[in-house]
C-alpha positions as CSV (number, residue, x, y, z in Angstrom):
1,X,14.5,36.0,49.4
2,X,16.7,38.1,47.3
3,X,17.1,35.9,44.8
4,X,13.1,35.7,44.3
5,X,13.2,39.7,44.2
6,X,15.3,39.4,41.9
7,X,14.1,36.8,39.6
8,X,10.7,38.6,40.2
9,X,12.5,41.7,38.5
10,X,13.9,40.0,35.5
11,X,10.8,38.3,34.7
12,X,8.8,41.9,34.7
13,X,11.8,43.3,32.4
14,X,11.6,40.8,30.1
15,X,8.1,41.0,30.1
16,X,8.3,44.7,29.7
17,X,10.7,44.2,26.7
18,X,8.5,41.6,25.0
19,X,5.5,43.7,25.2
20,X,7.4,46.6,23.6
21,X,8.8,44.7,21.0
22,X,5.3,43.4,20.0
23,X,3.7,47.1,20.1
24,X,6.7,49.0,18.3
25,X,8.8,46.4,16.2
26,X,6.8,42.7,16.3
27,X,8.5,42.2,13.1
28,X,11.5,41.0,15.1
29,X,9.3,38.1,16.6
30,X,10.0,36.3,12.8
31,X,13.8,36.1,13.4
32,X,12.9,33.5,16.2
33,X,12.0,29.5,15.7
34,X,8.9,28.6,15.1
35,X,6.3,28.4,16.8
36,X,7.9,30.9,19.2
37,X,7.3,33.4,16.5
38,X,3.8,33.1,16.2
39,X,3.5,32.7,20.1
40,X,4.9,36.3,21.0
41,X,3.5,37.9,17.8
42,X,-0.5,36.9,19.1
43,X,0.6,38.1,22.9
44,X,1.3,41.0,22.4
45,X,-1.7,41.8,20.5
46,X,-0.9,41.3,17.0
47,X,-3.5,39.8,14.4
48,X,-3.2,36.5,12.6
49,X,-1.9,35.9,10.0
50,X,1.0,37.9,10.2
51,X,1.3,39.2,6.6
52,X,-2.5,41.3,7.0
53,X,-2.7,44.3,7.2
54,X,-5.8,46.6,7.5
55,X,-4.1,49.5,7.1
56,X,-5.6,50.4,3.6
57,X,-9.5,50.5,4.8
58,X,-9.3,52.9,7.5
59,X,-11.8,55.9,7.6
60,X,-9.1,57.9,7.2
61,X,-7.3,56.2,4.5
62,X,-9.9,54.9,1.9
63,X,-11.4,57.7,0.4
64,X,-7.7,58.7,-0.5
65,X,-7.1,56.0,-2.9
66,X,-11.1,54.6,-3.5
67,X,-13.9,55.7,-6.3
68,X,-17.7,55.7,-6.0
69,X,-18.8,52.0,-7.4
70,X,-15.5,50.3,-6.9
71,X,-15.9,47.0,-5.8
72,X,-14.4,44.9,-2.7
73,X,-14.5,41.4,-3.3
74,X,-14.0,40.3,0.4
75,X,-14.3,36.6,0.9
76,X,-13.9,34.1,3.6
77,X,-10.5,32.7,3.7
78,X,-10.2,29.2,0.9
79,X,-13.7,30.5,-0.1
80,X,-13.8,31.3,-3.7
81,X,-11.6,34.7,-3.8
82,X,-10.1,34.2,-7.5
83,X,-13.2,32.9,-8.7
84,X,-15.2,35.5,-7.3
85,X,-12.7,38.4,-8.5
86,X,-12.3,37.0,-11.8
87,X,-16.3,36.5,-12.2
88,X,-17.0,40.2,-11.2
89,X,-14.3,41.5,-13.6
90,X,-16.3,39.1,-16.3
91,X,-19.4,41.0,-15.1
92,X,-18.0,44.5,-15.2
93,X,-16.5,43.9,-18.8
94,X,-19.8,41.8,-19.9
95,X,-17.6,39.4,-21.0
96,X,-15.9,41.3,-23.8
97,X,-12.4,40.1,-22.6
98,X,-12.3,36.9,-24.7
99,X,-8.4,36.7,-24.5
100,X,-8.5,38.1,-20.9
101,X,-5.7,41.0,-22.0
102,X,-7.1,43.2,-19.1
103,X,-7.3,40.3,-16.9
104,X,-3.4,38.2,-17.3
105,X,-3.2,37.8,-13.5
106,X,-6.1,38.1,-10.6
107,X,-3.1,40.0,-8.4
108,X,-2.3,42.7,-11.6
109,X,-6.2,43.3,-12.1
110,X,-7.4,42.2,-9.0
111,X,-5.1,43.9,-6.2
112,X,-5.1,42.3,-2.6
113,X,-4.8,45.6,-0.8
114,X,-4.3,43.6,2.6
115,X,-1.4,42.2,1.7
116,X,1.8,43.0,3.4
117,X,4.2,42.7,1.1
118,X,7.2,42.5,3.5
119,X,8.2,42.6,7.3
120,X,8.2,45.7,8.0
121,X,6.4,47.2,5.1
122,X,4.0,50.4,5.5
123,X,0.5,50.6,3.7
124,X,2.0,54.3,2.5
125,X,4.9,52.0,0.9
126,X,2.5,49.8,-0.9
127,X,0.1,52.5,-2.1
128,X,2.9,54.7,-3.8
129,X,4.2,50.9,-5.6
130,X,0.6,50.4,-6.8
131,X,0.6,53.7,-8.6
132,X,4.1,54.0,-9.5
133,X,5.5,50.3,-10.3
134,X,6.7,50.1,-14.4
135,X,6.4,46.3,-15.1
136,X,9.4,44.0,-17.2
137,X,6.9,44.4,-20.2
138,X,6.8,48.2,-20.1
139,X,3.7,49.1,-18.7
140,X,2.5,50.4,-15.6
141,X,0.6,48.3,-12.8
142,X,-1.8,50.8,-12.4
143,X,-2.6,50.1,-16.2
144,X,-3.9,46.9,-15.2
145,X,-5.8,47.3,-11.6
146,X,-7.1,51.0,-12.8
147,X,-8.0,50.6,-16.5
148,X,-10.4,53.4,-18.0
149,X,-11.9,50.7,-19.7
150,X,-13.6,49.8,-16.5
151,X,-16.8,50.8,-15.2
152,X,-15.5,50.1,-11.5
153,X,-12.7,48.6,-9.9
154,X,-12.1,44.9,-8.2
155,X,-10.0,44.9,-5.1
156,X,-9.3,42.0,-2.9
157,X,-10.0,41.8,1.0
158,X,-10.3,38.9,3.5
159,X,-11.1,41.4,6.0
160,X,-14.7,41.8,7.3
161,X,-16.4,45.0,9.5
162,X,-14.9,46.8,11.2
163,X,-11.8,46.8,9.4
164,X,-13.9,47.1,6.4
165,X,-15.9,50.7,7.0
166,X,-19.1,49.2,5.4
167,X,-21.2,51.8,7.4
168,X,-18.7,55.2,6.7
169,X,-20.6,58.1,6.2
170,X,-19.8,60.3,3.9
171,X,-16.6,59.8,1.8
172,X,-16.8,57.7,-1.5
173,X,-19.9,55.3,-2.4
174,X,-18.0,51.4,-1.7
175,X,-19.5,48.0,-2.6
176,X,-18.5,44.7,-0.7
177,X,-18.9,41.1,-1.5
178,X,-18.9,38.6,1.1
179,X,-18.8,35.2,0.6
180,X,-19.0,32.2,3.3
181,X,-18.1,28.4,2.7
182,X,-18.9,25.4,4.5
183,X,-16.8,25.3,7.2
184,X,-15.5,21.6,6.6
185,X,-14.6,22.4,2.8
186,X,-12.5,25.2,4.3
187,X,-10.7,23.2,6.3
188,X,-9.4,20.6,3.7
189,X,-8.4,23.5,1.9
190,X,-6.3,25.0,4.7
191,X,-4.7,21.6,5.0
192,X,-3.3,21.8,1.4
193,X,-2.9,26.1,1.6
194,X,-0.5,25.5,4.8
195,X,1.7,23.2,3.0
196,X,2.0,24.2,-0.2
197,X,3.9,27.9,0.5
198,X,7.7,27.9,0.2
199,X,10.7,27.7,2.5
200,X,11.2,31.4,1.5
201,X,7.7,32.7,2.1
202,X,8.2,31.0,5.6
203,X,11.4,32.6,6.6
204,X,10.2,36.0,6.3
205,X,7.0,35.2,8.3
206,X,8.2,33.7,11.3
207,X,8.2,29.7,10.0
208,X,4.2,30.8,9.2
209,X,2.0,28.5,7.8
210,X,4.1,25.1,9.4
211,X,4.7,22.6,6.7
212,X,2.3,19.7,7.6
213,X,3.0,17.6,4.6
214,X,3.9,14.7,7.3
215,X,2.0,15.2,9.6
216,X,1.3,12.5,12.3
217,X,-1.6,13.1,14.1
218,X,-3.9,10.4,16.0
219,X,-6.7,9.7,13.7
220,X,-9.5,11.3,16.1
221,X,-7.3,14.9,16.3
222,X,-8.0,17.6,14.0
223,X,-4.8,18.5,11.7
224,X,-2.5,21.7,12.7
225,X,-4.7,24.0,10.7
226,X,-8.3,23.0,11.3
227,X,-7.0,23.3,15.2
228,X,-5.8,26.9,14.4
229,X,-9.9,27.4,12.8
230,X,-11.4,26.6,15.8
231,X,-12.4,29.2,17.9
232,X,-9.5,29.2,20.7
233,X,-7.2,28.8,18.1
234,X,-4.8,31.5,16.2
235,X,-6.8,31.8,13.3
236,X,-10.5,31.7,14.5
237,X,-11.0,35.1,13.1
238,X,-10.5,33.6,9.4
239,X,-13.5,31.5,10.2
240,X,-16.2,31.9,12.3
241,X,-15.1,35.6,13.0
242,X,-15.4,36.3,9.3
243,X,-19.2,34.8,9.4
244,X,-19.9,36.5,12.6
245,X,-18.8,39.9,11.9
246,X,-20.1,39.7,7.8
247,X,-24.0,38.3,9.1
248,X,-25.0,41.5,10.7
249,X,-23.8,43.5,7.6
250,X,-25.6,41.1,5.5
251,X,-28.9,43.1,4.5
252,X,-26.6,46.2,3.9
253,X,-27.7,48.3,0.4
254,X,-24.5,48.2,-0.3
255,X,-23.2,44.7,0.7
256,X,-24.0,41.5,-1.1
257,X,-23.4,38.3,1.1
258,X,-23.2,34.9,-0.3
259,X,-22.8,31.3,0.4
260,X,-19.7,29.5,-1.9
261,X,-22.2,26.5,-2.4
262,X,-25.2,28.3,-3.8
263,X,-23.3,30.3,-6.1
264,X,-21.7,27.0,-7.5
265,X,-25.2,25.0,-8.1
266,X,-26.9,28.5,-9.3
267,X,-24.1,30.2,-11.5
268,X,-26.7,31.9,-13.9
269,X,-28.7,32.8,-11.3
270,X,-25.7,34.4,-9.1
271,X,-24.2,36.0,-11.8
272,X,-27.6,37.8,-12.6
273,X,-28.1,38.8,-8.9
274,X,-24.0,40.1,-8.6
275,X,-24.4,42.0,-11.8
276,X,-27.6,43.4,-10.7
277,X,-26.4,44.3,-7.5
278,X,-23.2,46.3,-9.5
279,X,-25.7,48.2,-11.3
280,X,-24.7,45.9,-14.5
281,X,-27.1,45.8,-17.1
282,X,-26.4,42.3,-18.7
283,X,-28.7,40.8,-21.8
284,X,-29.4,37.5,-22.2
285,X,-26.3,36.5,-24.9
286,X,-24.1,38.3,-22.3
287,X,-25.7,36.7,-19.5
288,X,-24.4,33.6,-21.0
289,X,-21.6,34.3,-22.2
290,X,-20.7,35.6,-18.8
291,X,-21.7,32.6,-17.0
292,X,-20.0,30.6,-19.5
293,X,-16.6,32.0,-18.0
294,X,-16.8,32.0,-14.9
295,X,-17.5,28.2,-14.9
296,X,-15.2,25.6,-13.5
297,X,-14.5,24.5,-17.5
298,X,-13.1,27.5,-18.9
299,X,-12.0,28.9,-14.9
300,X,-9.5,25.6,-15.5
301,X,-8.0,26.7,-18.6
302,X,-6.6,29.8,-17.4
């Protein structure tokens, strides 16, 4: 009987410790194999993927580093994110950047404000680096992501409401644009995204995304990541959390939803309607010139 007391007690201590560890340091979950990593990080309450954060959008937070008319480009996970940040920033400069010199990389331009860009890594951290980070050529980040020469500017989010404050009142005048994919189309992709990170990259993260390169799997079972996708799994909220939470926001003034499929058979059309929608005044030569670049053709020479 003792020995179950104390047994009992152990297990509750360990529990208690776990449960601290994931609410005050979870970070320390990644110096463990995987997938024990990932299993105590999501038990004790943390958000997948690990490497999120939404610390940036917070009421609190976003009119601190936000203008009226910037732009968040906050697609679905494998759903068209670089080709819709680098077809709004075509849009915004109606396409006048021929050479693409305010444009040489979607993260420079483009910034991915969820981003956590280390283990234990504060969104104050990242905000002062964004505004204070000299690049090897000479120049500034800031140069790149907050140009004057832009009318507004392009951040990236995967996030959807609430960690998005689409409805703040008050406080700065923000756009979002939401894009879905077919949920099958997002899965291949996944396939391919969980492989293809490095060795590095998964070290710091726990052993997150697995390498399933090799994988072996009966031919009537789902790969590693579509399992993740479904909605028991790790990674629902990428999925059909995203549509979920992004379909009640859809007729929004200030949100623009779309689907990755229509955009791709109507490109004219869609650029029109996202130009529109950013108070863009396009005529018809830069209507096509527009469109022209952000095609597949020229979106494959870059």
């Amino acid at each position: 009987m003792a020995l179950i007391k104390n047994v009992g007690k152990a297990v509750l201590g360990l529990a208690v410790l776990i449960g601290s560890i994931g609410k005050f340091a979870p970070h320390l979950f990644f110096d463990l194999p995987f997938p024990f990593s990932v299993i105590l990080w999501v038990t004790t309450g943390n958000s997948m993927p690990m490497y999120f954060m939404p610390d940036a959008w917070k009421e609190d937070e976003i009119d601190s580093w936000m203008k009226d008319g910037d732009l968040v480009v906050a697609t679905g996970v494998k759903s068209g994110t670089t080709f819709m940040l680098y077809c709004t920033h075509q849009i915004r400069t109606k396409g006048t950047d021929l050479d693409d010199e305010l444009f040489p990389d979607v993260s420079l331009a483009t910034p991915w404000m969820d981003l956590k860009q280390s283990r234990t890594g504060s969104w104050a951290e990242q905000k002062d680096r964004y505004n204070d980070t000299v690049l090897s050529n000479g120049r500034k980040l800031k140069e790149y992501w907050d140009n004057p020469a832009f009318p507004f500017r392009i951040f990236k989010s995967h996030y959807a409401p609430p960690e998005l404050p689409v409805r703040k009142k008050g406080g700065k005048k923000i756009k979002y644009l939401a894009m879905a994919r077919n949920g099958l189309d997002v899965a291949a992709s996944m396939t391919n995204f969980y492989s293809s990170h490095t060795d590095e990259f998964r070290k710091v993260w726990g052993g997150f995304p697995p390498d399933i390169s090799g994988e072996d799997h009966a031919a009537d079972e789902p790969p590693a990541a579509v399992k993740d996708m479904l909605p028991t799994g790790p990674m629902a909220e990428i999925y059909f959390g995203y549509v979920k939470k992004w379909w009640a926001f859809r007729n929004d003034p200030n949100v623009i939803m779309l689907h990755y499929a229509d955009v791709r058979k109507d490109l004219k059309g869609h650029v029109s309607k996202i130009a529109k929608f950013l108070e863009v005044d396009l005529n018809q030569n830069e209507l096509d010139v527009v469109t022209k670049r952000c095609g597949i053709e020229h979106m494959k020479s870059l």
